[in-house]
C-alpha angles and dihedrals in degrees: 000000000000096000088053093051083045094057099048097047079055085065103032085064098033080058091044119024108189121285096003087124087063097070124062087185122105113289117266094006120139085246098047086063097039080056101043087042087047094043087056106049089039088063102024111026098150082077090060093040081055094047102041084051090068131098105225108162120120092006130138097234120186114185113212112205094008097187113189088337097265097142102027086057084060098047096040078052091063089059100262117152088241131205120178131185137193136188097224134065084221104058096039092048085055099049084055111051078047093061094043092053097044085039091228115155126242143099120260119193132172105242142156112244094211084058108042114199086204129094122247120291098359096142141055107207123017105208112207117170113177097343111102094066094048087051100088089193090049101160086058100050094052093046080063094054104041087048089057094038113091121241108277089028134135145237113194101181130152126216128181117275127250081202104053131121088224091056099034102044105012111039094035110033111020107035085046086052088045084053094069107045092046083079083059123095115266094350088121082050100047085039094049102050084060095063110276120133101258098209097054080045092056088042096058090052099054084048078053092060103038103040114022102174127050131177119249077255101054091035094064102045095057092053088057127075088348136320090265088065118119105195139023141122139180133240130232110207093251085050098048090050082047095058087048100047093130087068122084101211123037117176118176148170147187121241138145117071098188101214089186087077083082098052105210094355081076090082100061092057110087124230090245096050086043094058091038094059092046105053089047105032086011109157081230126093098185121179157170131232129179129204107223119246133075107232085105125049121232114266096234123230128104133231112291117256 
């Protein structure tokens, strides 16, 4: 069962690489991933303070779950000897196209995370950003991790948060609620003219009729990373340190409250509120391991606040 939900993650993501929803240029042009990159940090720009507060230079980097290359670009930029994998033909065809056209220097590979094609400890930081809850088979995948990073390394990942307001009150209450209302006439218009996507709207609401009823397990990963999503799941603290239980030091934090969840209504939330909610309910559960050992030195950087 794992393979299979592998395997589908594999062409959920060939058939969408992450953020290239974000860019209505031309793919693969230098100006669809200014935009993708643009679209990110605008929305997201802890992910850029964190990674601008590393110390990158000289590092073995290796990038789990590259994308289009948005972030590895950022971190080749710092001056890391950067390696980056995808699962997917689709996404890796992509980061690369992106570093040849920025001329930033790195290697990009399609790989499996839960089989590794490197030597043991060959890096010192594995960046994963939104990559473990989308690993059915996670233990092993971070086996995999912890048995290529160096003693002393570091992995820096994110995975989506139990805790979340976007879990606890959006995912399970009021898009169930939503469900419901999409079978109704003119509820997709009415919802679409306040903000919210209207294909994922009219989505939802063929997945209504045709399968009216989803585990916990399946709910959630449809109301993900798009209803079309085959696999995530979400991390509690004690989870996530469970998950990471090989490495000797795990430091995390919560950020990231997505006001556009709430289509215009996002206007009437103010910045301050917004950043509030998300260091203390944020969707992501970011956090830092260390491998014990002390042959490599800690990149620097805090968690993001």
């Amino acid at each position: 069962m794992s393979n299979d939900l592998q395997a589908a993650v594999k062409d959920f993501w060939n058939a969408r690489p992450c953020g290239s929803l974000a860019s209505t240029q031309t793919p693969a042009s230098s100006r669809y991933f200014d935009e993708i990159e643009a679209d990110r940090y605008r929305h997201e720009p802890y992910i850029a303070r964190w990674i601008d507060g590393m110390n990158w230079r000289g590092r073995d980097v290796l990038e789990i779950g590259a994308g289009v290359g948005t972030d590895g670009r950022r971190i080749a930029g710092h001056g890391a000897r950067y390696v980056g994998i995808n699962v997917d033909a689709g996404s890796t065809e992509l980061a690369c196209r992106n570093f040849e056209l920025h001329g930033i220097p790195g290697l990009l590979r399609q790989g499996d995370v839960t089989q590794l094609d490197f030597p043991d400890a060959s890096f010192d930081v594995v960046y994963a950003f939104g990559v473990l809850m989308h690993v059915p088979a996670a233990a092993r995948a971070v086996a995999e991790i912890h048995r290529v990073l160096r003693p002393g390394g570091e992995l820096r990942a994110m995975v989506y948060n139990r805790s979340s307001i976007n879990y606890q009150l959006e995912i399970r209450i009021l898009r169930r609620l939503l469900r419901r209302a999409l079978l109704m006439p003119g509820v997709i218009a009415v919802a679409s003219a306040l903000g919210l996507p209207r294909q994922k709207l009219v989505r939802h609401a063929e997945l209504a009729r045709t399968q009216p009823a989803m585990s916990e397990e399946e709910w959630l990963s449809r109301n993900t990373d798009g209803p079309d999503n085959p696999y995530t799941r979400v991390y509690s603290a004690g989870e996530l340190e469970s998950l990471l239980g090989r490495f000797v030091r795990v430091t995390q934090h919560v950020a990231f409250f997505d006001p556009r969840h709430y289509g215009a209504l996002a206007a009437l939330m103010p910045t301050a509120v917004v950043h509030a909610l998300g260091r203390r309910w944020g969707w992501h559960r970011l956090v830092i391991a260390q491998k014990d050992g002390s042959r490599s030195r800690p990149v620097q950087g805090a968690l993001p606040v």
